[in-house]
Every structure is written in structure tokens, then in C-alpha cells.
C-alpha positions, 0 to 999 in steps of 0.5 A: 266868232270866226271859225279860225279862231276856233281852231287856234284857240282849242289848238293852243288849249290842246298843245298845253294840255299835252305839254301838262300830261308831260310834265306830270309823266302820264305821256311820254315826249319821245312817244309825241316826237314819234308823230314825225313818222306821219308827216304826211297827214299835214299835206293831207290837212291843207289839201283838204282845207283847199278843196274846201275853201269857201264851203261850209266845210272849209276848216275840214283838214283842221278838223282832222288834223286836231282830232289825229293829234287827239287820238295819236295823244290818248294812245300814247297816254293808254301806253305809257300807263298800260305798256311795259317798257319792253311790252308793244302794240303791233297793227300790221307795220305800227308798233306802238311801245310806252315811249315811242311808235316805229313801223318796222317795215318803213324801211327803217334798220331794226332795233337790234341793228348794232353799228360801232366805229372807232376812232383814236387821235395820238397825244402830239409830243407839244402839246401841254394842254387841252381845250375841247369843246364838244356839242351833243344833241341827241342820245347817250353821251359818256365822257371819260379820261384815257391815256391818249389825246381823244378817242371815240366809240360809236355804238348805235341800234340804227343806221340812220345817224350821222357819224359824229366827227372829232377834229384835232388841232396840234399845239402847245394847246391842242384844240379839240372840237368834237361834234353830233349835230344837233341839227341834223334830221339823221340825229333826229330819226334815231329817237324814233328808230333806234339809240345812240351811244357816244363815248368820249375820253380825253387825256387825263393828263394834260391840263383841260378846259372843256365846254359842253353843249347837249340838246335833249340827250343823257350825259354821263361825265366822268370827270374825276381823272381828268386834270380839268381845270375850267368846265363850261356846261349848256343843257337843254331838255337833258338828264346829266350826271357829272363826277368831279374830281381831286387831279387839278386841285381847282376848278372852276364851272359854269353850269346853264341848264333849261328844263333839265335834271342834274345830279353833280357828285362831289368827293368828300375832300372837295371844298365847294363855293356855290353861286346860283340863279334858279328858276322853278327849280329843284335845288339838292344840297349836301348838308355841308354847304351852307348858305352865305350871307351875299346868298351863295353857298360854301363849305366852311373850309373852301378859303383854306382848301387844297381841292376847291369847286368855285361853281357857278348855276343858271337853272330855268326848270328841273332838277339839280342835285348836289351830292357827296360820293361814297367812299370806294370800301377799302380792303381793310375797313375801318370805322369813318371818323366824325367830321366838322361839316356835319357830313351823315357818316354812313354805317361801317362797312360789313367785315367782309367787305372787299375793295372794288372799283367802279369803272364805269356807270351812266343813265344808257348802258352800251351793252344789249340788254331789254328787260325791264328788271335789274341782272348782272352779267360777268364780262370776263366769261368772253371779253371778245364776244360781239356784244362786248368787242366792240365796246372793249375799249370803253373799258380800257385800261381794264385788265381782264386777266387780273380783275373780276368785271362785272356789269350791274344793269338796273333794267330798261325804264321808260324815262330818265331819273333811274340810278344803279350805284355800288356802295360795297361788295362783300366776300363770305366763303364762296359768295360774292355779294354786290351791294347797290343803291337802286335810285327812282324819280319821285313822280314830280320829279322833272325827268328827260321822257326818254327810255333810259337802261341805267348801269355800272361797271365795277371791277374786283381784283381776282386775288381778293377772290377764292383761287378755287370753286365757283363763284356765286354773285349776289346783288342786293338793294338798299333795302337788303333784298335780293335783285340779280345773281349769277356764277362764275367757274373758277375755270374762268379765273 
């Protein structure tokens, strides 16, 4: 047999090898995608197969390239099993981490180079309705809603990137095209080097026709104060969560998605009619939806519903879960009364529960933080420090004067399927305990193979709060055990 048959053939054997251990997270796919950093081995590769030709040597720099490939995978295997997520390797410039490899002197900006930019458009006094369409490649995306048109904040840990840009077009319907070129090698090179944070938030007033384009990147969009009237969403290799909401009382969406994981949450006074195409896909239900005879899925209030959710998916491989939101925990709980869906209603909240609101959460958090265990952090203590200022208006419109903001981190991971969520805060005397509901991918799970830094913004109202004294903070899981505490001086209130 002719050895360049060989080749291709053990080459093939061992690209499906590779793309196995992935899927079954024993090898990290940003760590494979950091071998972009040796490029020029292949020159190396087809010059030796050059000088070469027509010896017994001839597939010399085949050879070597197939049997670099091999070493560069069993380290990248050995780490992602060995290594913390916070944990490398170093051999001189090479540091090889569980999920990527970088070379700190290559002339690439160090990780904690934090480069932000703002930008803000005006609301035009015409305009009477919005249609955006926004493309993301790689990273962090956060969409939101604010009170102008559009505005966007940048943070990156790497000076490699192509700025993303924003173009308005005024009108009775403004356009609003907002793009991080997937295509660009400057968006490619962040992966290897550093991360990039895009928050978005378009007008919540204006009625919205939004379409949504992501490569291989996190997306967390907060739809529910957006008056979104249709949603057009196409995903490649992502980890994306969507939270719908009640403002428009109709939506329509169409959501595509290839080898990807998604997590839609869904208010509980929102009726939802379901059509689905699946593939190898892992499909999630609320117990409320069931299935029609024509095959879709449908509440049995969605005819007569005020709030309706007519919701259309196309899923290649992954993951895609469909759940109901938790109640925000009023001040002045009661017991949740039963319902006709046969929703699971949840246990009463404590009788020290207190209101709180969760501003803000999402799979990368934009605040610096490198441990791999959960911590909690009190952003009212200096709201114009330089972790925070330059992010403050992605927390807009909070006031810091009148409400308790606190940063709720699950710890950085090695890949994506990680969740921190609030289900309840409770006051007893001097203690503030903060309730969450910490979420891990199954090991079958289909999860982006990116490392992700799960977190959650919430706010509690500093009248709930004793005048004064300190305050002792508390996180608890799901299982009752403690995770994170910290203080706050009643000075500081």
C-alpha cells in the first residue's frame, strides 16, 4: 500500500479520535485550537517532505507532524485531567493550562491586560420601532435592555481584538447592525491569549425584531424587559441561555443551533407552543408542555393566553433545555397556590425571606476573578474602583445608594454548563443569607470546551437591611451547605 495512503488514513483515525475525547471532555477544544501558536511546524513539515522526495525518507515531515499532533493531544489530555483550572505548566515561555497553552513572551498582552471601551447611541425622537441584527463570533456576549437606543461595553484581557462596531440607521424603524466578525483572525487569537466581554442592551421600549448570529462563544440574553416582538437566533459550537419575558404579550422565535447547549427560561404566566426538529439532541421540557397530536408541543392555555411564546427549533447536536423561572421571593411571602399545568410548586419560602432582584448573570463574568471556588463580593464597598468603573454601566440603572449589590461568583471552570442562580435571600437579625442553586454539566452533557466564570448580580433594597451594625453574608447551595461569606459595615450603608 502506498505510503500516502497510510498517512491519510491514520491521520483521519486520529482526527476522530481527537474529535471523541472531546466530546466525551477528557481533551479541551480551546486547548487543540491553541496549536495555532505552532503554525510554523507545518512549514517545517513540508520542507522536510521536499528535501526528501523520492528517498526512503520521503513522508519524513508527515511523520513528524502526525507524531507532534499526538504528543501536543496526550498533553493536552494529561492537563485537562491533572490541572486546576487555575493550575499550569510553565517550560520557559510555554505555559500549558487545562484548557489552553499561551507563551507569555511571544509578545502577546498578559492575562490581566483589561482594555474596555464604551459606546452609546441616542434614542432618535422618530423612531417607533427597532430592528437589530447583531453577528458574534467568538467570547462572552450579554444582551440586555437600557433606556436609550443601543449601548456597548467592551471588556477584554487582550489587546489583540478587533473592537466590535455598532451602526444606527434612523427611522420610523431604526436599524441597528452590530457586529464582532466572526472571521477575523484578531477574534481568533483571544482564545488563545486572553477573553472577550460584549455587552449589549437595546431599547426596552421600542417594539424589537432582533436576529442573532454566534460562532463558538457564551451568550446570555436577557430578554425579559425588552418589548421583543420576533427573535431569529443561528448558533454554531455555543453555550447560550435566553430569558424571555412578559412586555410584548407575543413572541415569535426561531431558534437554529448545530453542536450547541441551550437553556431558554420561560416566566411562568408564559403560554408556549413548541415546534421541533431535533437531531442527536437532548431535549429538556417543563412538565407543562406537552405533546400534540400534529407532534409540536403546547401548553393547554397557549389559544386563550394573554403571553404567548409560538417557538420554533432546528437542533443538530447538543443540548437544549426548556425551563420555568423562579419566582422573584416577595417581601411579604405566601404559600404558591396549585395550578392546572401540573407545574412542581416549590417549597415556601423561609419566613425570613426578603425581596431581591437579579439584575444580572451570565456563563463569563466581567469582573476579575481566578479561583476555581464560589465567593461573593460586595460591589457597593467602592462602585468607582478600576475592576468595576469600567463596567458600571452594565449595571445601569442600579442605584448604589439605595440598594445592596452583590456579586455572586460560581469559580472559574474548564468548560461551559456551569450555573449560579438566586432562588431566595433571607434576613435573620444581622445575617444576610443568600440562597443559590449551583448547576454542573452531566459528564455526557454536550458543552462548549471553553472556560467559563458563571455569575449573578442581585440587588436587595438597604431599607430591608438593619440601619445598624455590620452585615454578615452568607451563600448557601441547594443542599443547605455554606460556599462563600463575606461582611458589610453599616458605615458603608
Amino acid at each position: 500500500m502506498p505510503r500516502h495512503k497510510i498517512i491519510t488514513g491514520i491521520s483521519l483515525i486520529t482526527i476522530g479520535i481527537l474529535f471523541l475525547l472531546i466530546n466525551f471532555n477528557v481533551l479541551n477544544a480551546t486547548y487543540l485550537l491553541s496549536a495555532v501558536l505552532f503554525w510554523p511546524v507545518v512549514f517545517l513539515a513540508i520542507g522536510l517532505n521536499l528535501i526528501t522526495r523520492g528517498t526512503s525518507l520521503r513522508t519524513l515531515g508527515s511523520w513528524l507532524l502526525l507524531s507532534l499532533l499526538l504528543i501536543y493531544a496526550g498533553v493536552g489530555v494529561a492537563a485537562n485531567q491533572m490541572l486546576s483550572p487555575t493550575q499550569y505548566w510553565q517550560n520557559g515561555p510555554l505555559r500549558v493550562f487545562a484548557d489552553h497553552v499561551t507563551l507569555n513572551d511571544s509578545g502577546l498582552p498578559q492575562d490581566n491586560t483589561l482594555v474596555t471601551n464604551h459606546v452609546e447611541h441616542a434614542l432618535p425622537d422618530a423612531a417607533k420601532a427597532i430592528t437589530a441584527n447583531v453577528e458574534f463570533g467568538m467570547g462572552t456576549l450579554t444582551m440586555a435592555g437600557t433606556q436609550t437606543m443601543v449601548t456597548a461595553d467592551v471588556s477584554e484581557t487582550s489587546s489583540t481584538f478587533a473592537l466590535p462596531t455598532i451602526n444606527v440607521t434612523e427611522g420610523s424603524t431604526t436599524s441597528i447592525n452590530a457586529s464582532a466578525d466572526p472571521l477575523s483572525l484578531t477574534n481568533v487569537l483571544p482564545l488563545i491569549s486572553g477573553n472577550l466581554n460584549w455587552m449589549l442592551n437595546i431599547n426596552q421600549t421600542l417594539p424589537l425584531d432582533l436576529t442573532l448570529k454566534t460562532g463558538a462563544s457564551t451568550n446570555h440574553l436577557d430578554l425579559h424587559d425588552l418589548n421583543l416582538q420576533t427573535l431569529n437566533v443561528s448558533m454554531g459550537a455555543a453555550t447560550t441561555d435566553i430569558q424571555f419575558g412578559l412586555k410584548s404579550g407575543k413572541i415569535t422565535a426561531a431558534i437554529s443551533l448545530g453542536a450547541a447547549s441551550l437553556t431558554l427560561n420561560l416566566p411562568q404566566e408564559l403560554a408556549v407552543r413548541l415546534h421541533y426538529q431535533g437531531g442527536l439532541t437532548s431535549l429538556s421540557l417543563p412538565s407543562d408542555l406537552k405533546k400534540q397530536p400534529n407532534g409540536d408541543y403546547e401548553t393547554s392555555n397557549y389559544t386563550n393566553a394573554k403571553n404567548q411564546l409560538d417557538l420554533t427549533l432546528h437542533a443538530g447536536l447538543g443540548n437544549i433545555t426548556l425551563q420555568r423561572l423562579n419566582a422573584y421571593v416577595s417581601s411579604s411571602p405566601t404559600q404558591p397556590a396549585a395550578n392546572s399545568n401540573d407545574t412542581p410548586i416549590k417549597p415556601p419560602p423561609s419566613p425570613d425571606a426578603i425581596k431581591f432582584t437579579s439584575l444580572r448573570y451570565g456563563a463569563h463574568s466581567p469582573f476579575d476573578y481566578n479561583l476555581g471556588t464560589p465567593a461573593v463580593q460586595v460591589l457597593n464597598d467602592n462602585p468607582t474602583s478600576a475592576t468595576v468603573n469600567p463596567l458600571i454601566n452594565f449595571l445601569q440603572p442600579t442605584d448604589f445608594n439605595t440598594n445592596l449589590v452583590l456579586l455572586l461568583l460560581q469559580g472559574r471552570q474548564a468548560t461551559g454548563g456551569y450555573r449560579i442562580q438566586t432562588t431566595e435571600t433571607d434576613l435573620h437579625g444581622t445575617t444576610l443569607t443568600v440562597k443559590v442553586e449551583l448547576t454542573t454539566p452531566l459528564r455526557a452533557d454536550m458543552v462548549t470546551q471553553v472556560a467559563t466564570n458563571p455569575y449573578e448580580v442581585i440587588t436587595v433594597a438597604k431599607h430591608l437591611l438593619p440601619k445598624t451594625g455590620g452585615l454578615s453574608i452568607k451563600v448557601i447551595d441547594q443542599t443547605g451547605k455554606p460556599v462563600a461569606s463575606t461582611t458589610y459595615q453599616a458605615s458603608s450603608r
